[in-house]
matplotlib code that plots the C-alpha trace (Angstrom):
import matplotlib.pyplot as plt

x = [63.0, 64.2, 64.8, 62.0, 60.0, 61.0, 57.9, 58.5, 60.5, 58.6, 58.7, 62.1, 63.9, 64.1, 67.1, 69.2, 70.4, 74.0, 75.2, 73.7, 74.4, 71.1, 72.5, 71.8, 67.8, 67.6, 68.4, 65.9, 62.9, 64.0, 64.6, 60.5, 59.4, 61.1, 59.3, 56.1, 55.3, 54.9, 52.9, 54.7, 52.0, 53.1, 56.9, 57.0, 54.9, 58.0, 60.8, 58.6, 59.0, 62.2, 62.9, 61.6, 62.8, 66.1, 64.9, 63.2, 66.7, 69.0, 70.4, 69.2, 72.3, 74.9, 73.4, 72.7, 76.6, 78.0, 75.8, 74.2, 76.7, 75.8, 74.7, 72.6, 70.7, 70.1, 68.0, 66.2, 65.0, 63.8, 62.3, 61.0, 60.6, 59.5, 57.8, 54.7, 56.5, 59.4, 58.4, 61.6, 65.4, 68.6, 72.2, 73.6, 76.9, 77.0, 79.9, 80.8, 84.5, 84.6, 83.9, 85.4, 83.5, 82.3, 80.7, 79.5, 78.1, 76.2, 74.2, 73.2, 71.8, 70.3, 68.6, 66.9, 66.5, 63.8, 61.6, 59.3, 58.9, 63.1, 65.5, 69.3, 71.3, 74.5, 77.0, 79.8, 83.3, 86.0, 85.2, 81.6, 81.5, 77.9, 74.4, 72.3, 69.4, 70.2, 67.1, 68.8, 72.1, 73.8, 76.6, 78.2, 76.4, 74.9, 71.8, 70.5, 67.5, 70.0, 69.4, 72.6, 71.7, 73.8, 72.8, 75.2, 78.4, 80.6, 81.4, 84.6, 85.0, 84.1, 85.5, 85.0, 88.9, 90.6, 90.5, 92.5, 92.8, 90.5, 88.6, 87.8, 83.9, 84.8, 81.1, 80.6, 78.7, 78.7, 76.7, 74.7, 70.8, 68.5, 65.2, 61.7, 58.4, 57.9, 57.3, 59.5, 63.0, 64.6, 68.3, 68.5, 70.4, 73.0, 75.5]
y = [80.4, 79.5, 81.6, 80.8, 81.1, 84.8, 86.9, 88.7, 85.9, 85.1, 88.0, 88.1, 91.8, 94.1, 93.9, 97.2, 97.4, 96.4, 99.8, 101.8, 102.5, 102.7, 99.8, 103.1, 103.0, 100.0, 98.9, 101.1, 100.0, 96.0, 96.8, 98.9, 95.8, 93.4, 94.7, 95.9, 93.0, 95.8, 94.7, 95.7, 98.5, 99.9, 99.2, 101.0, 104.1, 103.8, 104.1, 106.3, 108.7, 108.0, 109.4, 112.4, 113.8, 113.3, 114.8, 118.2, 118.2, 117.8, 114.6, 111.4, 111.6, 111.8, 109.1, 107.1, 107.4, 108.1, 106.2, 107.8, 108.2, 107.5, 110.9, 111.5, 107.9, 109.3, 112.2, 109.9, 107.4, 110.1, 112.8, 110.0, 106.9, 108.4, 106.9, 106.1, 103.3, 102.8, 104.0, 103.8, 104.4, 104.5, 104.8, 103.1, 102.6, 106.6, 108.6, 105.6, 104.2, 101.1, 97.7, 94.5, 92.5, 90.4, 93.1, 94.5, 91.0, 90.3, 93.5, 93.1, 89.8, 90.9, 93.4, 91.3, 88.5, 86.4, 89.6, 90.5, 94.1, 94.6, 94.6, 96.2, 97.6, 97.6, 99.2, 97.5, 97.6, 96.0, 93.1, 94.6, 98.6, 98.3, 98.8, 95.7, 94.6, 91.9, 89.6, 87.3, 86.6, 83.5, 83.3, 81.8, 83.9, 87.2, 85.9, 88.9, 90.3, 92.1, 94.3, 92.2, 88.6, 88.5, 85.9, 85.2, 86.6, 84.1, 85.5, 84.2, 86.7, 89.3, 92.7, 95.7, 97.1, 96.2, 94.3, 91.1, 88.1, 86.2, 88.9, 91.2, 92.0, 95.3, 95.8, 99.6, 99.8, 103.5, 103.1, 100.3, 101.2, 99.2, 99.6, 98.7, 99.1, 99.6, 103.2, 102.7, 103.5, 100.6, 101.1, 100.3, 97.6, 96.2, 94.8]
z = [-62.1, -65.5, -68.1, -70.4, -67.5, -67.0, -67.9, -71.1, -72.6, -75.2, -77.1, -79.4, -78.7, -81.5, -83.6, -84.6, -88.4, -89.0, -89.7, -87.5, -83.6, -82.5, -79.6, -77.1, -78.5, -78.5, -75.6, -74.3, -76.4, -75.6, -71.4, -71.5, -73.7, -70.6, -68.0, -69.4, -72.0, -74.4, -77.6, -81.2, -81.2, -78.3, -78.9, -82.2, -80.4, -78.1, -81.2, -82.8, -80.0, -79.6, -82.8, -83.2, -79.8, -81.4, -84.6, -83.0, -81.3, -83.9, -82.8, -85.0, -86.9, -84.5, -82.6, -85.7, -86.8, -83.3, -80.6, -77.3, -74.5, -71.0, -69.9, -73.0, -72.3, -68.7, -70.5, -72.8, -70.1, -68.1, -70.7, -73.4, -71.5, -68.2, -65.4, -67.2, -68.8, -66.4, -62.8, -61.6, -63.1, -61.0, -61.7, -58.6, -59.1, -60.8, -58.5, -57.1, -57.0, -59.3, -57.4, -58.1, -60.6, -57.5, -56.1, -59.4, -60.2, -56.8, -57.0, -60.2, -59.3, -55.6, -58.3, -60.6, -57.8, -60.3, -59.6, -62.7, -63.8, -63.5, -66.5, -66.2, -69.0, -68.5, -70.7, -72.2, -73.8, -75.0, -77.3, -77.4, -77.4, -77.1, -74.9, -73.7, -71.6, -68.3, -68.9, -66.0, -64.6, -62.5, -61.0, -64.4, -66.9, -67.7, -70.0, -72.2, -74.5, -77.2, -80.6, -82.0, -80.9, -78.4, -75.7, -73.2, -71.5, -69.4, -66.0, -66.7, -69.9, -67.7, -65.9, -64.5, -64.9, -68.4, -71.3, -71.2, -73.8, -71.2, -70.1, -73.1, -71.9, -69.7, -67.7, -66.6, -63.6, -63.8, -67.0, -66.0, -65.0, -62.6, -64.4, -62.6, -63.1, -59.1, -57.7, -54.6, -54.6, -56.0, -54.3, -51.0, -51.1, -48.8, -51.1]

ax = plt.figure().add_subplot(projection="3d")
ax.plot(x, y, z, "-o")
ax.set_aspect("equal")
plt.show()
């Protein structure tokens, strides 16, 4: 299936300010938007309560300046989000020794497999310190629905280890979250 084929397509994703590091946030409201076709109404409900669970907690600010770390992005997906927007959200490479990018790469894509109602974000570092939402991926190219326009990341630019000249896009699978809108557990794969 090609890309602009991929339901939810058409809508552009929300774009984060220049200053801020709402990436975290973001990422969030662009991956429910993916899979749900959520209308700008219902998106801005979404940042909206966003917000002010991390305003009754005390935490807009540092998250604002700082960013959200992985296990404070767990909490948000499943207290804010929840399952009436994303039935189903699983860490599976979380405790997990870190594959090879091969491996990383292939169950990303057995994941998304051209199946609607799926989205992945996937943590990053190195060039990009950053949060973003898999809209597709071949097995050339991540193709993403990102706050800061990004649009593409080569495979060849990739890694799961280190930073190199060639490969400055470190992917963390242990911060990378298979997102569905299907009830059933969503992990059972056979990599």
């Amino acid at each position: 299936m090609s890309t602009s084929s991929r339901p939810g397509s058409g809508l552009p994703p929300f774009q984060q300010g220049g200053l801020d590091s709402l990436c975290g946030l973001y990422s969030i409201i662009n991956a429910e938007r993916f899979i749900n076709h959520s209308s700008d109404e219902e998106t801005q409900k979404l940042f909206d309560d966003l917000v002010h669970y991390l305003a009754r907690r005390r935490l807009l600010s540092k998250f604002l300046i700082g960013g959200i770390i992985h296990t404070e992005m767990l909490v948000i997906l499943k207290k804010v989000v929840g399952k009436k927007r994303i039935a189903n959200v699983q860490i599976p490479w979380r405790g997990v020794s870190n594959p090879d990018l091969t491996t990383f790469w292939k169950s990303m894509q057995y994941f998304l497999d051209e199946t609607p109602g799926r989205a992945i974000i996937l943590g990053l570092q190195g060039y990009h310190d950053h949060w973003t939402v898999i809209e597709s991926i071949t097995n050339r190219s991540i193709l993403l629905y990102d706050s800061a326009l990004i649009k593409r990341l080569p495979r060849s630019h990739c890694t799961t280890v280190y930073a190199t000249w060639k490969r400055r896009h470190i992917l963390l699978p242990a911060q990378t979250y298979f997102l569905s809108n299907e009830v059933q557990d969503i992990t059972q794969y056979d990599y």
